[in-house]
C-alpha positions as CSV (number, residue, x, y, z in Angstrom):
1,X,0.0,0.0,0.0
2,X,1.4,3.5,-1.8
3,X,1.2,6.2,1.2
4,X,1.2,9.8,0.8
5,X,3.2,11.6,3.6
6,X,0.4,13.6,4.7
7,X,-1.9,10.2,4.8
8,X,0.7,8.9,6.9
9,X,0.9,11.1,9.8
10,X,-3.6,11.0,9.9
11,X,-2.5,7.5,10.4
12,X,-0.1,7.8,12.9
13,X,-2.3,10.4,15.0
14,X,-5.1,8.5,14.9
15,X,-3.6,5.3,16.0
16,X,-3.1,8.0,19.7
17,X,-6.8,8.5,19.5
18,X,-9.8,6.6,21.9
19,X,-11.7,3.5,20.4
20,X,-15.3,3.2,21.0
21,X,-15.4,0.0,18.7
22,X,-16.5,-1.8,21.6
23,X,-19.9,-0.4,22.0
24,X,-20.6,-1.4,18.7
25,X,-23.5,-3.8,19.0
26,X,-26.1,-5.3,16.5
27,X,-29.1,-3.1,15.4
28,X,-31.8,-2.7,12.9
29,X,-30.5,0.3,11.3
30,X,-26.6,1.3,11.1
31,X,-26.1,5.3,10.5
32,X,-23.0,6.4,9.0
33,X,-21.9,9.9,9.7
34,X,-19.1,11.8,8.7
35,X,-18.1,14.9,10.9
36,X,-18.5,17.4,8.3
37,X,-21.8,16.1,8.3
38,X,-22.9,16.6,11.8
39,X,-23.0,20.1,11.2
40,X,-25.6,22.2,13.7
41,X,-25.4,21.9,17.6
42,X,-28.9,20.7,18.8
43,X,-29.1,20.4,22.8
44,X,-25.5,20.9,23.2
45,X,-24.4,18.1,20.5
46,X,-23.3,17.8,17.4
47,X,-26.1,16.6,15.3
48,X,-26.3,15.7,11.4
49,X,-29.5,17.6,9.9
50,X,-30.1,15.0,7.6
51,X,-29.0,11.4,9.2
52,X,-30.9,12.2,13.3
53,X,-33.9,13.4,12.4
54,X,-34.0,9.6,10.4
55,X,-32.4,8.0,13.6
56,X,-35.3,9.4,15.7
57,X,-38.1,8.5,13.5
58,X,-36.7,4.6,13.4
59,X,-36.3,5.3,17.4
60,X,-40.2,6.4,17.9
61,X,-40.9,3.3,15.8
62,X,-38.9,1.1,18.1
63,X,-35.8,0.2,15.5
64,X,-32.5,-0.3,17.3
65,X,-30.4,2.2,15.8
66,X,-26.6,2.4,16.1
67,X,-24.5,5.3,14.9
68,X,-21.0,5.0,13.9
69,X,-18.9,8.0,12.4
70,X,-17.0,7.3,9.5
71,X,-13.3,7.4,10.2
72,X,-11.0,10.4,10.1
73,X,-13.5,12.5,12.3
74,X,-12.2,13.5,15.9
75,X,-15.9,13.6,17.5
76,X,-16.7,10.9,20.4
77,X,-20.2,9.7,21.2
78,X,-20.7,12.3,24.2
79,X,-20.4,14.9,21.7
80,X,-23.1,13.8,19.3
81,X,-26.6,13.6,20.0
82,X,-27.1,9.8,18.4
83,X,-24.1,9.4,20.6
84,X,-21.8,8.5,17.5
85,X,-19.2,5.8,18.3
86,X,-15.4,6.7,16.7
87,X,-13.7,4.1,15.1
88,X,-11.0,5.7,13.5
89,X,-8.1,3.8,15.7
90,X,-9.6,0.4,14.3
91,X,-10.0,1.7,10.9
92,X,-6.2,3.3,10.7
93,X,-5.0,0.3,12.7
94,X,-6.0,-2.2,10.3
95,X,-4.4,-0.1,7.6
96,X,-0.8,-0.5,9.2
97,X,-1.4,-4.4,9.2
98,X,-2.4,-4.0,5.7
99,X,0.9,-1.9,5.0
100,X,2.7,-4.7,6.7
101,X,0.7,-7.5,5.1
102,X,0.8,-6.5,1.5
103,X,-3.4,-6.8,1.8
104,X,-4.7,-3.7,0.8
105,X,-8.5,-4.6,1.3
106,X,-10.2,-1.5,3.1
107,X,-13.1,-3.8,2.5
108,X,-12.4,-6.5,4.8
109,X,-12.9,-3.8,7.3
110,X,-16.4,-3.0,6.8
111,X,-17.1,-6.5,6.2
112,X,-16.5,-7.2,9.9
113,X,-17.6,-4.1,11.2
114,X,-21.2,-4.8,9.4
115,X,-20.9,-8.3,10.2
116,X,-21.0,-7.7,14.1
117,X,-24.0,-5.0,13.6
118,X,-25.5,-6.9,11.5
119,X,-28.3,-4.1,10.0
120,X,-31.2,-4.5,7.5
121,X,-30.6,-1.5,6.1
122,X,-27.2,1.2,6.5
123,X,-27.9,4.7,5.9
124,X,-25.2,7.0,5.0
125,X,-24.3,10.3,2.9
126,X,-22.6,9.5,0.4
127,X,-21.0,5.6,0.9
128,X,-17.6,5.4,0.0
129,X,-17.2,2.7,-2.6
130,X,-15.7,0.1,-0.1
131,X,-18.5,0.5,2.1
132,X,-20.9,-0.2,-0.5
133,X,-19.3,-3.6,-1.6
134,X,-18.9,-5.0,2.3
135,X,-22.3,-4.4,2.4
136,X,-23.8,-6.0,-0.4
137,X,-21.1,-9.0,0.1
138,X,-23.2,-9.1,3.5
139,X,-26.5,-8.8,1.7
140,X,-27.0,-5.8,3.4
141,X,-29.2,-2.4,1.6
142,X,-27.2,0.5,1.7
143,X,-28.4,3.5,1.6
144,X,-27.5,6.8,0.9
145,X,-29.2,10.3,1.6
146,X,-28.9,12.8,-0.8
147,X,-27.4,16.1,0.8
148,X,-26.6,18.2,-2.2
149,X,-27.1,18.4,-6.2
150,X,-26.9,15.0,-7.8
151,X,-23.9,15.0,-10.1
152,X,-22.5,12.6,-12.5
153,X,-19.2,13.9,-11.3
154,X,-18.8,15.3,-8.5
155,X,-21.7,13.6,-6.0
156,X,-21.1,9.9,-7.6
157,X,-17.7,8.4,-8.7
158,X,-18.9,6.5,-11.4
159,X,-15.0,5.5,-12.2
160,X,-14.8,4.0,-9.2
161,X,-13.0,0.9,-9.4
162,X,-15.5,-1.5,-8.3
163,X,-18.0,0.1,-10.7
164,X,-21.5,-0.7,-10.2
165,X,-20.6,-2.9,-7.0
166,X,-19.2,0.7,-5.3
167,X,-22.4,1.9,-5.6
168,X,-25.2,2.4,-3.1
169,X,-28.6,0.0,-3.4
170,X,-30.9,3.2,-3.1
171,X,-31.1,6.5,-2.9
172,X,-33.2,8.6,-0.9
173,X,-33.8,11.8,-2.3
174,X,-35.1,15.0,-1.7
175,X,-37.4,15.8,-4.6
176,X,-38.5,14.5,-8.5
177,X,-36.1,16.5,-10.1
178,X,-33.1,14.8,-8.4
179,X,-34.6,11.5,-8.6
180,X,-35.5,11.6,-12.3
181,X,-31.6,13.2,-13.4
182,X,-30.3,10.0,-10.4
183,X,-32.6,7.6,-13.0
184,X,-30.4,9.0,-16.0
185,X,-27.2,8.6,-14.8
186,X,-27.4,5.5,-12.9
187,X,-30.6,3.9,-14.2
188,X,-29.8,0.7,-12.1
189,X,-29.4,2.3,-8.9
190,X,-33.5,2.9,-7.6
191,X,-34.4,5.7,-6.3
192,X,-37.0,6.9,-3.6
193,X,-38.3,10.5,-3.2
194,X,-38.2,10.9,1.0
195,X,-37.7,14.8,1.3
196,X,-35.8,16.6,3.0
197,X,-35.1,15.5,6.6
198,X,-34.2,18.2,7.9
199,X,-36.6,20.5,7.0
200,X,-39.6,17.5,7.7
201,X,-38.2,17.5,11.6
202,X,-38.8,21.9,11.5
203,X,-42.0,21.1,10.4
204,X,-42.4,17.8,12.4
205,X,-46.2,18.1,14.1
206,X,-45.9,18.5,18.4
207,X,-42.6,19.4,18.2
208,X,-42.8,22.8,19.2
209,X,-40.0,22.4,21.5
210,X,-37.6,22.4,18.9
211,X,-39.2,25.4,16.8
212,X,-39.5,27.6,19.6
213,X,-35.8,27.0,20.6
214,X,-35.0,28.2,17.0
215,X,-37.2,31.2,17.3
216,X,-35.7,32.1,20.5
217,X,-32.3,32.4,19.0
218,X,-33.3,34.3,16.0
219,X,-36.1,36.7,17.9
220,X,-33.2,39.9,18.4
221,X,-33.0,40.1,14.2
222,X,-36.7,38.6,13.2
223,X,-38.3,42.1,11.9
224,X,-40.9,43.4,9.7
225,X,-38.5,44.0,7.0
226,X,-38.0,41.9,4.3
227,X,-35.2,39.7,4.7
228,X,-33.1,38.7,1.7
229,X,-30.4,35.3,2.9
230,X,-27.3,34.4,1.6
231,X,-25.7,31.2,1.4
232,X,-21.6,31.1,1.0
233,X,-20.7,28.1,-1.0
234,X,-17.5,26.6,-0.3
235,X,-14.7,26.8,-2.9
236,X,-11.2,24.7,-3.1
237,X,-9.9,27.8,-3.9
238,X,-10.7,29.8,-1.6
239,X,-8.1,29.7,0.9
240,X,-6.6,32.5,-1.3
241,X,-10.6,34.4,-1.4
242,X,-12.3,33.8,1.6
243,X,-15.3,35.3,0.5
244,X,-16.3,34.8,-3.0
245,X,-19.1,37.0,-4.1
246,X,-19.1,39.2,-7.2
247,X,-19.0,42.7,-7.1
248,X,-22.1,43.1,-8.7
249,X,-24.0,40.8,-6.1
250,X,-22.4,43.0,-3.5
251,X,-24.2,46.5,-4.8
252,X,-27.2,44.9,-5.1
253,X,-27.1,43.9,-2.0
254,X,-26.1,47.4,-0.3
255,X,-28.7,48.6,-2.4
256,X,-31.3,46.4,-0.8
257,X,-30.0,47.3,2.7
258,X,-29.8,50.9,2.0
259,X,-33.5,50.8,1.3
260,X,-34.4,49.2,4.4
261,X,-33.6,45.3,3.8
262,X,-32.0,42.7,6.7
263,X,-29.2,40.9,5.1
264,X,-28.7,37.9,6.5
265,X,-25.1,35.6,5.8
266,X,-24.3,31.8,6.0
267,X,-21.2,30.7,5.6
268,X,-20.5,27.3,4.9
269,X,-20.0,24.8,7.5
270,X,-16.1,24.2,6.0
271,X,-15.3,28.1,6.2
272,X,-15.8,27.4,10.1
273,X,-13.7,24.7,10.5
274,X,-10.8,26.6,8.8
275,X,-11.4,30.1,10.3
276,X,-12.2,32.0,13.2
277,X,-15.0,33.4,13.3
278,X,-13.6,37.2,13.9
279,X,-11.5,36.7,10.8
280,X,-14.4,35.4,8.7
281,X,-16.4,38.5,9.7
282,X,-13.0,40.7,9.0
283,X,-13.1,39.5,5.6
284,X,-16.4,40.0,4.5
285,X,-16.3,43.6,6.3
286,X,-13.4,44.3,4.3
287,X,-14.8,42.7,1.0
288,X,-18.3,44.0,1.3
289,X,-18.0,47.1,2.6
290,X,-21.4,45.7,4.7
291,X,-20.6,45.1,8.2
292,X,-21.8,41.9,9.8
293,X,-23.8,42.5,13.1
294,X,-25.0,45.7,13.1
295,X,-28.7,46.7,12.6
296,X,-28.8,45.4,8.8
297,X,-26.6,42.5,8.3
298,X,-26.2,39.4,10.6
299,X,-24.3,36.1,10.7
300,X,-27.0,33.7,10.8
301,X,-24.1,30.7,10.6
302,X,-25.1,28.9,13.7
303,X,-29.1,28.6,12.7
304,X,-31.2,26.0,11.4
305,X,-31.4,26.8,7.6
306,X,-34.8,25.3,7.2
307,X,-35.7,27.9,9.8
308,X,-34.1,30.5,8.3
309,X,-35.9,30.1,5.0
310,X,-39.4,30.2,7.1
311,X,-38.1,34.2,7.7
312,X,-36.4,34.7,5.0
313,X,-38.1,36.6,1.3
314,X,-35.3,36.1,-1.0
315,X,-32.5,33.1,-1.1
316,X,-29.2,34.0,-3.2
317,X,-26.2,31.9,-3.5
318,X,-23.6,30.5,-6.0
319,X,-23.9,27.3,-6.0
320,X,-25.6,25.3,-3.5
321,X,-28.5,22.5,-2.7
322,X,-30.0,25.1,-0.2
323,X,-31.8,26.3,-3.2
324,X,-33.5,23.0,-3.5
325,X,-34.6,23.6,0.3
326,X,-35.7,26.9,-0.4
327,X,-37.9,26.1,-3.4
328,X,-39.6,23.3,-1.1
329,X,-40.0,25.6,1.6
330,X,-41.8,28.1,-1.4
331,X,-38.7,30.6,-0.9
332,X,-37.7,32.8,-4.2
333,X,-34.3,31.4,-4.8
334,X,-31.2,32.5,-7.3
335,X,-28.2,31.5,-8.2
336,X,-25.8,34.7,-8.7
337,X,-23.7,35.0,-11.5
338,X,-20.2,36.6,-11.9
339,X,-19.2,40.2,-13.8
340,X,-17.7,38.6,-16.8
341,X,-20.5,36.6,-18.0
342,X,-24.2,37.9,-17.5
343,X,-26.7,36.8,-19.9
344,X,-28.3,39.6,-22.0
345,X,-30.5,37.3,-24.4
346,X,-31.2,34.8,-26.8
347,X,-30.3,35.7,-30.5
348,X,-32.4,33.2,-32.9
349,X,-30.4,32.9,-36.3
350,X,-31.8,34.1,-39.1
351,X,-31.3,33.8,-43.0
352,X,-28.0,35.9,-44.1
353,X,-26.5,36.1,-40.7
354,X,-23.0,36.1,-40.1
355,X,-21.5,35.3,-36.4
356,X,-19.4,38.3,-37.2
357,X,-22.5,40.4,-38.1
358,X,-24.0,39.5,-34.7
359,X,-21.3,40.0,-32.7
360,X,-20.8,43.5,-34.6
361,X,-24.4,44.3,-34.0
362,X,-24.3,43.5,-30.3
363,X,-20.8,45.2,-29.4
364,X,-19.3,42.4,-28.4
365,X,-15.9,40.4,-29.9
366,X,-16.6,37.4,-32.1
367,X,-13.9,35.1,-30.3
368,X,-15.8,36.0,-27.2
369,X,-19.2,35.3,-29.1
370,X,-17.6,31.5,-30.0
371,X,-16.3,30.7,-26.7
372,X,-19.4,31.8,-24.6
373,X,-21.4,29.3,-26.8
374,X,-18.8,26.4,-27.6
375,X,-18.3,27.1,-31.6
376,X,-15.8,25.6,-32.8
377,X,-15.9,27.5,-36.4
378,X,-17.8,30.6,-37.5
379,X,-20.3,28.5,-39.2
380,X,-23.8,29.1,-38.0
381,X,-27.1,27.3,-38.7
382,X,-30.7,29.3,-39.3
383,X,-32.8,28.6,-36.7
384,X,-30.4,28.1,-33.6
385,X,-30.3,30.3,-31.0
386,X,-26.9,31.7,-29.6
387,X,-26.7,33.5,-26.3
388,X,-25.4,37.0,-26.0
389,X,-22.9,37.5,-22.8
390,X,-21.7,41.0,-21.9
């Protein structure tokens, strides 16, 4: 087994860390969570918006239900609220054997760890391909929850090297439009249309414990103005931009708040984990011009986003499945666009049209013209329709 460095030393701190593997007992229902995951603090624990709510309708309905975190997280079952058991010393402990042995089978690991829970079902977000061969060696449906946009590349790894055999039984998704595109590009994986968990639990009947703890927090900035949120998307990049929002998203929005609009910002979970929050704020003071916390614009990080969307008007971000919340929740929601490419309109060809007579016609360079709409040459075809950037 090839090692990077930096894989080596989250081996060797790991093998320092606590195992919990002994509490792992057999259960109905197996819940696989990865830290990132568990990502708002209900009652003082870390809690995953979309796998608990789950856990605690299989609870009501007297399921044993186990959670395990998936390995490489540092939280311990007193910090989570399904009580989470960390396995990471096992996991990264039967790696070294594996160095040692020549065996490089991740999957052998799974295969014992399902075999002592021995689940009907495993829910997860997002299996890893190992995961999802252990468990169909063990006859076992795996499950996945969807907890962003469905993507042929970036939410499924459909090179993985086990191919169909890496991939979950089922997926549980949060509306038709992700389960019909899911039925396109993996037509033998089924698909079931849940909802979203997270946002059934906020509206959950006789659970007005939970909503009025929510309101409670948000009652200082709840107003009578209209309320326009946005939700940071994280970016690999943007170590070198923390904040990455267009200049022209930024006027509209001090426009909005000059006229008497609350602005409300989430950053993402992963900007967290990586900052403070002191510099995040510093940042987007400096970048915005529109200073957090005073009577206009609030971090609303911390809050329940369903619950934010039941205040909020107007939903803007850049790319991100909140939108899908928001449009379930009824919320107007946008995705903003950047300076150098903002749609004007649709051009439909016409007889004796020349690319360079449209591009003369419209102001704009014909190169540009080409690469906003993939041509290859400078042929165009009556009838078509080309899209005009400026």
């Amino acid at each position: 087994m090839n090692l990077k460095p930096s894989n080596f030393f989250k081996i060797i701190k790991f093998l320092f860390s606590k195992s919990e593997y002994k509490f792992v007992k057999s259960a109905d229902f197996l819940i696989l969570s990865r830290d990132a995951n568990k990502n708002y603090l209900y009652k003082k624990k870390l809690y995953c918006t979309l796998l608990d709510p789950l856990a605690e309708y299989l609870k009501k309905k007297n399921y044993r239900v186990i959670g395990i975190s998936v390995p490489g997280g540092n939280s311990y079952k007193d910090h989570t609220y399904l009580k989470y058991l960390n396995i990471s010393y096992d996991f990264y402990s039967s790696k070294i054997k594996n160095l040692f042995s020549g065996n490089n089978l991740e999957v052998n690991f799974w295969i014992k760890l399902f075999k002592k829970v021995n689940p009907k079902v495993i829910l997860c977000i997002q299996p890893t391909p190992t995961m999802c061969v252990a468990a169909k060696m063990c006859n076992i449906l795996i499950t996945d929850v969807q907890h962003g946009f469905i993507s042929d590349t970036i939410y499924y790894n459909l090179k993985n090297p086990y191919g169909a055999k890496g991939l979950p039984n089922l997926v549980l998704c949060w509306d038709k439009v992700s389960s019909n595109y899911l039925k396109k590009i993996l037509p033998n994986t089924s698909s079931y249309v849940l909802g979203n968990p997270w946002i059934m639990k906020v509206y959950e009947k006789n659970h007005n414990k939970f909503i009025s703890r929510e309101e409670k927090k948000l009652e200082l900035i709840i107003s009578k103005q209209p309320i326009i949120l946005v939700t940071l998307q994280w970016k690999k990049n943007f170590i070198k931009e923390v904040v990455s929002i267009p200049s022209n998203v930024i006027k509209s929005l001090q426009i909005l708040v000059r006229k008497g609009w609350k602005c409300w910002i989430k950053f993402h979970p992963a900007h967290t984990k990586e900052f403070t929050i002191s510099s995040l704020h510093q940042k987007w003071n400096e970048k915005t011009n529109l200073n957090l916390d005073n009577d206009s614009v609030h971090d609303v990080t911390s809050f329940s986003m369903p619950h934010l969307l039941k205040f909020a008007n107007v939903h803007i971000t850049s790319h991100s499945a909140a939108i899908i919340e928001a449009k379930n929740m009824g919320v107007p929601s946008y995705f903003w666009c950047n300076n150098k490419k903002v749609v004007k309109k649709k051009y439909k060809i016409k007889s004796g049209d020349t690319l360079e007579a449209i591009a003369r016609s419209h102001k704009i360079n014909m190169k540009k013209l080409m690469k906003d709409n993939n041509l290859e040459s400078s042929l165009i075809k009556v009838g078509d329709s080309i899209e005009i950037y400026r």
